[in-house]
ROZA-241524 format. One record per residue: residue number from 1; x, y, z of N, C-alpha, C in turn. Coordinates in nm, 4 decimals, padded with zeros to 6 digits. Example, Ala and Ser with C-alpha at 12.3 -4.5 7.8 and 13.67 -1.06 7.14 Angstrom:
[1 [01.3190 -00.5690 00.7800] [01.2300 -00.4500 00.7800] [01.3200 -00.3300 00.7800]]
[2 [01.2850 -00.2250 00.7080] [01.3670 -00.1060 00.7140] [01.2900 00.0030 00.7870]]
This chain:
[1 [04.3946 -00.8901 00.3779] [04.2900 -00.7949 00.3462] [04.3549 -00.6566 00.3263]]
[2 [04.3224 -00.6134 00.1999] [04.3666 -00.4243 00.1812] [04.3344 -00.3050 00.2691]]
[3 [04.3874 -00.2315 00.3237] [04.3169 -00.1535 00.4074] [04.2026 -00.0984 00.3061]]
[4 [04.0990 -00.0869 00.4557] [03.9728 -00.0306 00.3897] [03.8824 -00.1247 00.3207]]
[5 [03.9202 -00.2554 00.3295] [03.9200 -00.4063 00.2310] [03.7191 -00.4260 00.3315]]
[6 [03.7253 -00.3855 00.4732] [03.6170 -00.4488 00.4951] [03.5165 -00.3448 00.4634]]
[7 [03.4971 -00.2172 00.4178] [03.4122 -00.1532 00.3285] [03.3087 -00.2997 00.2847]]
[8 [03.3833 -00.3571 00.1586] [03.3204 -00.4625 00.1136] [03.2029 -00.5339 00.1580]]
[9 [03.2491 -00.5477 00.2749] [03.1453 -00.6527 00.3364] [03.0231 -00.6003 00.4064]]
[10 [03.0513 -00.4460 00.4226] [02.9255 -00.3876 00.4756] [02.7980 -00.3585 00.3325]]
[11 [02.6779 -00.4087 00.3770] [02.5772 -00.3963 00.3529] [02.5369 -00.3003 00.1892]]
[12 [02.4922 -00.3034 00.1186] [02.4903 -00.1553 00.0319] [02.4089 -00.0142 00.1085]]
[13 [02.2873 -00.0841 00.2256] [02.2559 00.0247 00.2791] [02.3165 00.1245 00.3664]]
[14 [02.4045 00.0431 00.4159] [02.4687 00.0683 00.5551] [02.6056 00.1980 00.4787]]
[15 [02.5622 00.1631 00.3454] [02.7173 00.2458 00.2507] [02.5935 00.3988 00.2290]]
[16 [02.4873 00.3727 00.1824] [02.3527 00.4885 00.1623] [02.3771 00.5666 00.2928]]
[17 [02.3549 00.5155 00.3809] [02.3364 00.5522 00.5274] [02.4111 00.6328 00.5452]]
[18 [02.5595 00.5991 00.5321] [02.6635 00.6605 00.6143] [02.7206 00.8075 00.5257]]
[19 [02.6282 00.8047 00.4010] [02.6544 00.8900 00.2884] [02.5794 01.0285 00.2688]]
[20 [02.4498 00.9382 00.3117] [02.3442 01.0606 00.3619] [02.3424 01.1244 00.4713]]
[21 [02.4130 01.0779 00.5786] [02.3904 01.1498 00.7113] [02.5316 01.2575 00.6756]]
[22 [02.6528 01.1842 00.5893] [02.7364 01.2858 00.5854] [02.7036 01.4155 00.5016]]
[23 [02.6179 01.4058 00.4252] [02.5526 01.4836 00.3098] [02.5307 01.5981 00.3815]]
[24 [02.4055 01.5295 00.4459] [02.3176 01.6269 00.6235] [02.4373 01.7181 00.6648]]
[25 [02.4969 01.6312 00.7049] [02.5344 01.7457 00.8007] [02.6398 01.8692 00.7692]]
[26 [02.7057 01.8379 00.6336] [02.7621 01.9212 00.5176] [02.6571 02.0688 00.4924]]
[27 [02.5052 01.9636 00.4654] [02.4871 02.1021 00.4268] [02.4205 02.1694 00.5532]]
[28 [02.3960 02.0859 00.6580] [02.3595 02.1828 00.8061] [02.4798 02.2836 00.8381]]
[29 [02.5814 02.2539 00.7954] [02.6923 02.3311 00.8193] [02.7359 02.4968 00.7369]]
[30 [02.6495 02.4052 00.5679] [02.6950 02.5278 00.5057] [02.5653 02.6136 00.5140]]
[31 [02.4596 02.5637 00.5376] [02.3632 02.6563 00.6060] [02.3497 02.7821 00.7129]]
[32 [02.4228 02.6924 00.8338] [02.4463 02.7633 00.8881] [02.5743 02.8877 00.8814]]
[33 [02.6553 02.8497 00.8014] [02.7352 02.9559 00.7375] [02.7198 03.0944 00.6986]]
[34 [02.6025 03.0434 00.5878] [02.5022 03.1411 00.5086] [02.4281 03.2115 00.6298]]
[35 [02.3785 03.1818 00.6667] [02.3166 03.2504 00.8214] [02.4014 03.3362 00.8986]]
[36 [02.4936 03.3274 00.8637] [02.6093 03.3949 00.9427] [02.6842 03.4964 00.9106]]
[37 [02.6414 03.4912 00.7232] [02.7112 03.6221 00.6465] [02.8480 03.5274 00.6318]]
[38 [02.8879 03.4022 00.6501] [03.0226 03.3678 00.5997] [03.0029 03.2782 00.4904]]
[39 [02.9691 03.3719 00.3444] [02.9170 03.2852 00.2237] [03.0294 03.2100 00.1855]]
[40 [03.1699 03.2772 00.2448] [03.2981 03.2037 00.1707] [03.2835 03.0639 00.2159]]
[41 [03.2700 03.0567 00.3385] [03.2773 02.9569 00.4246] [03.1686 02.8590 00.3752]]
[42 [03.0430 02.8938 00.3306] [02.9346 02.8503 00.3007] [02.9391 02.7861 00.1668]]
[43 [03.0082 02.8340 00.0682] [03.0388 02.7626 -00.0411] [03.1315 02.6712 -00.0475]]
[44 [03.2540 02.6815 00.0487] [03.3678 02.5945 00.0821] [03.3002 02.4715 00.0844]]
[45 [03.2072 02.4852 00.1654] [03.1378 02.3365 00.2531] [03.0566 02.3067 00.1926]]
[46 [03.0081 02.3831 00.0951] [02.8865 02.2778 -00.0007] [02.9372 02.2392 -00.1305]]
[47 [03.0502 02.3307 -00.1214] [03.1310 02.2537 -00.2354] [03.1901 02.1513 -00.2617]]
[48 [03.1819 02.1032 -00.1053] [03.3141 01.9608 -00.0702] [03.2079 01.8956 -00.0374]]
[49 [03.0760 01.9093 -00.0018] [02.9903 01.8102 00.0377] [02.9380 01.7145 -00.1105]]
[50 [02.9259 01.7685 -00.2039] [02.9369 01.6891 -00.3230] [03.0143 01.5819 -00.3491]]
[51 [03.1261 01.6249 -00.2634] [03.2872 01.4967 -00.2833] [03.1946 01.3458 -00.1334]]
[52 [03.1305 01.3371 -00.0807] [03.0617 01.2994 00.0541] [03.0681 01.1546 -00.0097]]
């Protein structure tokens, strides 16, 4: 088996799931950034949350 090979076998939801919660919390992060006056920081992280 390839590393990373059992990806495969998990579910298609269980792939949704683990995609959206990373989404979440990307942009809870760059939210809270923006709240903070650290827009640099705030765009960093919503910029890479697209890559999720």
């Amino acid at each position: 088996m390839p590393f990373g090979g059992f990806i495969n076998a998990l579910p298609p939801g269980v792939f949704i799931l683990v995609h959206l919660v990373a989404f979440l919390i990307g942009a809870y992060f760059a939210y809270q950034s923006f709240r903070a006056g650290a827009a640099t920081f705030g765009w960093g992280v919503a910029s890479s949350c697209r890559f999720c």
